[in-house]
Wavefront OBJ file of the C-alpha trace (Angstrom):
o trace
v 52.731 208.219 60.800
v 49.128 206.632 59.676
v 48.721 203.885 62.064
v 47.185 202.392 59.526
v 49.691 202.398 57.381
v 53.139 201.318 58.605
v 56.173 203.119 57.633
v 57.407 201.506 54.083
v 61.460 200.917 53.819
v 62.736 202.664 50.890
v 63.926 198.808 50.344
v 60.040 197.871 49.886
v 58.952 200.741 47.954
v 61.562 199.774 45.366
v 60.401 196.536 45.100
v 57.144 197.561 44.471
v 58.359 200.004 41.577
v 60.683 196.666 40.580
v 57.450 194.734 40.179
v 56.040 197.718 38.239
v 59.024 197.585 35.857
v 58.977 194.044 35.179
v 55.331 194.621 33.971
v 56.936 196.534 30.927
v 60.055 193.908 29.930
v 59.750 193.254 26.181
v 57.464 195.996 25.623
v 59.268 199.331 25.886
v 62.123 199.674 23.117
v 63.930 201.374 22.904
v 63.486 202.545 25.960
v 64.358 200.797 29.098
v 60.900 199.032 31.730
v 60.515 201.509 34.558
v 58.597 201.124 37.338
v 57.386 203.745 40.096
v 55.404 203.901 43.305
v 53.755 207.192 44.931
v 53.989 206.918 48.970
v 53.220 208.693 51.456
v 53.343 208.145 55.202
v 53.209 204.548 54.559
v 50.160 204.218 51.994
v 50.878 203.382 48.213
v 48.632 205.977 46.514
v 49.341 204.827 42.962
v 51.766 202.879 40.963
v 52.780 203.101 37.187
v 55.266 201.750 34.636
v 56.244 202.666 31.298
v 54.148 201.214 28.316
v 55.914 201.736 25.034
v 58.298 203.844 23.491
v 56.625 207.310 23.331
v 53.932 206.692 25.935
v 54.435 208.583 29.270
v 57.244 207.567 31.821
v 56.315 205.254 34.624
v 56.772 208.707 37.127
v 54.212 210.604 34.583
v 51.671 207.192 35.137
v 51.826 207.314 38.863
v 51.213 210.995 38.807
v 47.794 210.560 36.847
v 46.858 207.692 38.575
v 47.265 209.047 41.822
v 44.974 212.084 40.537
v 42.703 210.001 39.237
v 42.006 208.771 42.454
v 42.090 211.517 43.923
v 44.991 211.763 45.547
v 47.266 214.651 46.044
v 51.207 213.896 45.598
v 51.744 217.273 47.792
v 54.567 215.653 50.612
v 54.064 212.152 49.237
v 57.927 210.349 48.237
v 58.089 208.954 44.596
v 60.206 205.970 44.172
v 61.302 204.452 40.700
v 63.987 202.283 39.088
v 65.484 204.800 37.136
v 67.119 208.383 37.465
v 64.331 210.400 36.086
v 65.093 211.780 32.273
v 66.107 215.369 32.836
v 66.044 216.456 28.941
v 63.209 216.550 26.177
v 62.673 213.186 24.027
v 59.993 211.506 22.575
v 58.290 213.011 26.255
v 59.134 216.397 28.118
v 61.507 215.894 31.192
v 60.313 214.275 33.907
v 61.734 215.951 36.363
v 59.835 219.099 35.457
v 56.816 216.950 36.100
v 58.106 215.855 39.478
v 59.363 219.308 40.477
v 55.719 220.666 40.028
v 53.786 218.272 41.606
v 54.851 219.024 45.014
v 56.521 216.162 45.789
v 58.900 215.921 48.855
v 61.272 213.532 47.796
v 62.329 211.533 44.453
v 64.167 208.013 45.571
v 65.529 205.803 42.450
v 67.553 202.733 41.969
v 69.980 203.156 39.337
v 71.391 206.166 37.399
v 70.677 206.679 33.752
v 73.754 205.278 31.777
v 73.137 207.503 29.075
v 76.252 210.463 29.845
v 73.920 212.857 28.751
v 71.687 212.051 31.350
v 73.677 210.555 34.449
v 73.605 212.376 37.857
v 71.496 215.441 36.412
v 68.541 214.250 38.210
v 69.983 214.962 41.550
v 71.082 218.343 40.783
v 67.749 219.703 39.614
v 65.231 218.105 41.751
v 67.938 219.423 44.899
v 68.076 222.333 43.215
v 64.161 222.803 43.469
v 64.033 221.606 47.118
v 63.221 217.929 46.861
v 65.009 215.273 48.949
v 66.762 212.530 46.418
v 68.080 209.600 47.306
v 69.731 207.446 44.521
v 71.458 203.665 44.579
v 68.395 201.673 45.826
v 68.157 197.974 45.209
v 70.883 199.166 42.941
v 71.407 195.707 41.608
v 67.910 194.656 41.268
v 67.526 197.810 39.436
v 70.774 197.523 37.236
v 69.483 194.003 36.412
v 66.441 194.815 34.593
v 68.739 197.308 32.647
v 70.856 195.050 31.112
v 69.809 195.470 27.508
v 69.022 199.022 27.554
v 72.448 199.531 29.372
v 74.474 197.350 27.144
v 73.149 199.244 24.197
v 74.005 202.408 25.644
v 77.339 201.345 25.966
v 77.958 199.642 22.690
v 76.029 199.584 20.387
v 74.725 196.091 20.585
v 71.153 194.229 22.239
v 71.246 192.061 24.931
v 71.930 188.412 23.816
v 70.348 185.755 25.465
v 71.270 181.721 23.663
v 68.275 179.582 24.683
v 68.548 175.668 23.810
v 66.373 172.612 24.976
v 68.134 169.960 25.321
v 68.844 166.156 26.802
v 70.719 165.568 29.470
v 73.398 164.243 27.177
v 73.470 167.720 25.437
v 71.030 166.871 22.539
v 68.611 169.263 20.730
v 67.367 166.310 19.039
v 65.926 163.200 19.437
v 66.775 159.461 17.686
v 64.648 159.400 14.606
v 61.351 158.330 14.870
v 60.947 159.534 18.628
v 59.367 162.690 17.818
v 59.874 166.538 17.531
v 59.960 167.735 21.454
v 62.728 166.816 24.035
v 61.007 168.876 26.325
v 57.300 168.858 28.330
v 54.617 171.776 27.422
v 55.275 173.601 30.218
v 58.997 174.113 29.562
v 57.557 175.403 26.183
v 55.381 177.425 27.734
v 57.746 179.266 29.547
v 60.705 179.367 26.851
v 57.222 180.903 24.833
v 57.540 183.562 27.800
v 60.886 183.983 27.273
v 60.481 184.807 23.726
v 58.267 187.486 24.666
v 60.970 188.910 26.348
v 62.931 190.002 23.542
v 62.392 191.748 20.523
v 64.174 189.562 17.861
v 64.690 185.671 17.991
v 67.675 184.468 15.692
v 67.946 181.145 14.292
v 70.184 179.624 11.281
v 68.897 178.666 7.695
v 69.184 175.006 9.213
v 66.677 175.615 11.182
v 64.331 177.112 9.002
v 65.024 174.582 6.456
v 64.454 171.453 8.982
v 61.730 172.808 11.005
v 59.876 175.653 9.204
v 59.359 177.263 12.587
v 56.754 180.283 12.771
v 59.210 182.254 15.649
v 56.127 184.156 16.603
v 54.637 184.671 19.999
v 51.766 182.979 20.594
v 48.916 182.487 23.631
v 49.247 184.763 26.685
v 52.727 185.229 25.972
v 51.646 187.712 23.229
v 50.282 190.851 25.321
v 48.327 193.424 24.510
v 49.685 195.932 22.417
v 52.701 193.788 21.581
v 54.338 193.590 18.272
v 55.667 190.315 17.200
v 59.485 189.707 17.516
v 61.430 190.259 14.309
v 62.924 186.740 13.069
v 65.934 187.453 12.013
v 67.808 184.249 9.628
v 71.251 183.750 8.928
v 72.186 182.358 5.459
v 75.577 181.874 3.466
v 73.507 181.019 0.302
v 70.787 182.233 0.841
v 68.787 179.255 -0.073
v 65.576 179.032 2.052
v 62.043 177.708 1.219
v 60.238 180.061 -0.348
v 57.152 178.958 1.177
v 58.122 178.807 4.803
v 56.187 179.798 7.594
v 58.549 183.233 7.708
v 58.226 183.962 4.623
v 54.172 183.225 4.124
v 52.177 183.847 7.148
v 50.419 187.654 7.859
v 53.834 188.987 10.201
v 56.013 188.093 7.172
v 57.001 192.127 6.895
v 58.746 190.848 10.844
v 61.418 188.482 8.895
v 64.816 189.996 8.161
v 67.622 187.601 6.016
v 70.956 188.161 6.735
v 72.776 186.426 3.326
v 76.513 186.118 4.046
v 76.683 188.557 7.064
v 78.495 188.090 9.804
v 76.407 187.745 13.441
v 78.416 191.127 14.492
v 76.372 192.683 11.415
v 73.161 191.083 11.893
v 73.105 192.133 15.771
v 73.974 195.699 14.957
v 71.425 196.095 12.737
v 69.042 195.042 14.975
v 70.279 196.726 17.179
v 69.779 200.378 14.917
v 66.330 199.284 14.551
v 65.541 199.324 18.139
v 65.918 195.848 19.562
v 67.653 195.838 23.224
v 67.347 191.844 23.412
v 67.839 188.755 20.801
v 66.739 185.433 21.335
v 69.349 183.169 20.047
v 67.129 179.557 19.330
v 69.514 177.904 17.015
v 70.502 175.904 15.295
v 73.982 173.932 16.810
v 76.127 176.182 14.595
v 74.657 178.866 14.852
v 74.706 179.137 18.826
v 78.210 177.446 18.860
v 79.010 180.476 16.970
v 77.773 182.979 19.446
v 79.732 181.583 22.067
v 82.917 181.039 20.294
v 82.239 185.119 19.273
v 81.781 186.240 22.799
v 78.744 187.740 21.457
v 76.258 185.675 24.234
v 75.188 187.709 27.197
v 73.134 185.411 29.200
v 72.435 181.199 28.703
v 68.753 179.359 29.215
v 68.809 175.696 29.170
v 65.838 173.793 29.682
v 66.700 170.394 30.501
v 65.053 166.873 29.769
v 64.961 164.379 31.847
v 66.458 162.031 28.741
v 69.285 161.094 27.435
v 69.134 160.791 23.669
v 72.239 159.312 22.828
v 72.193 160.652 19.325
v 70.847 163.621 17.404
v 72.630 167.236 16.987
v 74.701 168.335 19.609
v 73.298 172.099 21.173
v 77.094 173.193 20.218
v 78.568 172.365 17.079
v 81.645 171.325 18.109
v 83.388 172.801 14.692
v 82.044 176.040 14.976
v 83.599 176.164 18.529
v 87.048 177.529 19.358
v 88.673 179.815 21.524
v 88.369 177.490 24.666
v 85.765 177.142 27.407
v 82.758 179.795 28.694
v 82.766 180.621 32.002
v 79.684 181.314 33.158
v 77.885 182.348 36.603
v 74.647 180.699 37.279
v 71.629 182.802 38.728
v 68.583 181.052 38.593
v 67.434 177.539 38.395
v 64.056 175.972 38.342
v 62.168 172.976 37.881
v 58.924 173.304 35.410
v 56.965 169.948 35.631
v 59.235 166.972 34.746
v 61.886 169.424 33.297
v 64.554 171.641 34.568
v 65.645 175.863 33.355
v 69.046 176.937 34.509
v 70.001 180.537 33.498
v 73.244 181.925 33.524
v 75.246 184.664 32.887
v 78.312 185.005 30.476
v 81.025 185.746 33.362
v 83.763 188.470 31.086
v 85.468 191.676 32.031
v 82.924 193.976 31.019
v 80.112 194.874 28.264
v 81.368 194.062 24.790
l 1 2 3 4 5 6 7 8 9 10 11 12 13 14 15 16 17 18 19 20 21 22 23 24 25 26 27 28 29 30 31 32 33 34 35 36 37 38 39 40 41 42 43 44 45 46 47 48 49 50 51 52 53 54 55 56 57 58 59 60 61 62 63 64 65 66 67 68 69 70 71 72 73 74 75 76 77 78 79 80 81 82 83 84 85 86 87 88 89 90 91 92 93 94 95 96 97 98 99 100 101 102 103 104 105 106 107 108 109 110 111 112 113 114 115 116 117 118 119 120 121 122 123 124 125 126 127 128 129 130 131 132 133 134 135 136 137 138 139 140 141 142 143 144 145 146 147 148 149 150 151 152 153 154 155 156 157 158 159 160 161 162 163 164 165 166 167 168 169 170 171 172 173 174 175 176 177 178 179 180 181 182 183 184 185 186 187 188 189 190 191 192 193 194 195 196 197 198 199 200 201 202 203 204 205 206 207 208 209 210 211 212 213 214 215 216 217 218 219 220 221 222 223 224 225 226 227 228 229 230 231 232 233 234 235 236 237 238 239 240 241 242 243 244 245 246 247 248 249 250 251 252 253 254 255 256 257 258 259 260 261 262 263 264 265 266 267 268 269 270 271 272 273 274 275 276 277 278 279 280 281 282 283 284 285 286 287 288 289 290 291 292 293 294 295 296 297 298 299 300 301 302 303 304 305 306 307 308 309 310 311 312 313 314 315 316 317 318 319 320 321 322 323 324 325 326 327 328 329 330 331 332 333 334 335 336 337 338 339 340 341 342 343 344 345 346 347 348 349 350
């Protein structure tokens, strides 16, 4: 061992690859983020992540990178989120890639939950001589996997319902108080949130009362980035020509859904790539999610105000089938406001 260098954990090399991953959230779909870390005896020689669908895989970026700096990968360990793709895509396999650069072992965090793909990774890198170890941070891993996974599985993106509300459960205010419940940072990060995802949903109401521009915006728009579709729901159809949507230079991003059901809407998304939705309203619209079962995961940012009046964030007659469990993971205070995230507690994927 390089004193100089203290021995990494396979625990902390994974993170590192984790961090890598995150890097490539709301950029990659299809595909799923993946992150990955080149080690050896201790020393990070390079780190990549996966850019875009069609771009090389996060194990193909560390490779380069490491050569670029002149590093050889000869003994080094190569740690990444996912079970490397073992069959040709938009990209060769890249286990060919790891099997020829000399590597002595491959560690990931979660398997591929594509069938087609699961466990293979093992087989052929063993196979070849490499040392694989598998089930990492396994949660942390499975967690940034959600949406890809969920599609995988069914067919559908990854739904996340975002509302800002009062603490009385208002996504309005009395008239003549204003537009915003919320501070600008809270917006700022519910912007980063959007970025997240590759549709945002909202209900004719909204577009009708607010002529909202459901575009990223500031640093929340990265480089490289397309902007989200906005995807409308509509029984009539009857929406103001000369909204922002419909009039503004990502128009050709705006998809109407006239007299689909949500189901519908989400699956064609879903066929056109999309692993996660941003649900931002209206009050029937997101009481409809839940009532569905269609919601995956629930951000609140909360007010400190209580409005007393204004739309409810769940219209209550759009709601029915009883109450949501749901299991909170994260909450934060940003400025004078507060974001709680939860997950949708149910049996399994939908």
């Amino acid at each position: 061992m390089d004193a100089a260098f203290p021995e990494l954990s396979d625990e902390a090399a994974m993170a590192l690859a984790l961090a890598e991953a995150r890097h490539g959230v709301g950029l990659t779909a299809p595909n799923p983020p993946v992150g990955a870390v080149l080690v050896r005896r201790g020393q990070v020689l390079a780190r990549g992540w996966h850019r875009r669908a069609g771009a090389p895989h996060a194990e193909i970026e560390a490779l380069r990178a490491a050569a670029a700096a002149g590093h050889s990968a000869a003994g080094a360990t190569l740690y990444v989120t996912l079970e490397p793709c073992s069959t040709f895509g938009r990209t060769p396999p890249c286990v060919e890639a790891l099997r020829a650069a000399g590597l002595a072992r491959v560690v990931w965090g979660a398997e591929d939950p594509q069938p087609g793909h699961q466990g293979r990774a093992a087989a052929l890198l063993g196979a070849a001589g490499l040392a694989v170890r598998s089930g990492v941070l396994l949660e942390e891993c499975q967690e940034i996997l959600r949406p890809f996974s969920k599609r995988v599985a069914c067919g559908l993106p990854w739904v996340i319902a975002k509302a800002g509300m009062s603490l009385d459960g208002r996504i309005t205010r009395p008239a003549g108080e204003g537009q915003w419940l919320t501070g600008p940072a809270a917006r700022a990060d519910a912007m980063h949130l959007r970025s997240s995802c590759e549709a945002i949903l909202v209900g004719a109401g909204t577009i009708r009362e607010d002529d909202p521009s459901l575009t990223l915006r500031g640093d929340a728009l990265r480089s490289g980035q397309a902007q989200p579709w906005r995807a409308v729901l509509t029984r009539s159809g009857q929406l103001p020509p000369g909204a922002h949507i419909f009039t503004d230079a990502h128009r050709d991003r705006t998809l109407v859904y006239r007299g689909d059901s949500l189901e519908t809407a989400l699956r064609d998304l879903s066929q056109r790539g999309v692993l996660s939705v941003l649900v931002e309203g209206g009050s029937q619209i997101l009481a409809a999610a839940f009532a569905g079962g269609w919601v995956d995961e629930f951000v609140v940012y909360a007010a400190p105000l209580i409005s007393g009046s204004g739309l409810p964030a769940l219209a209550s007659a759009a709601f029915s089938g009883g109450s949501v469990p749901l299991q909170f993971i994260d909450c934060k205070r940003i400025a004078e406001d507060i974001c709680i995230r939860s997950l949708v507690r149910r049996g399994g994927v939908r």
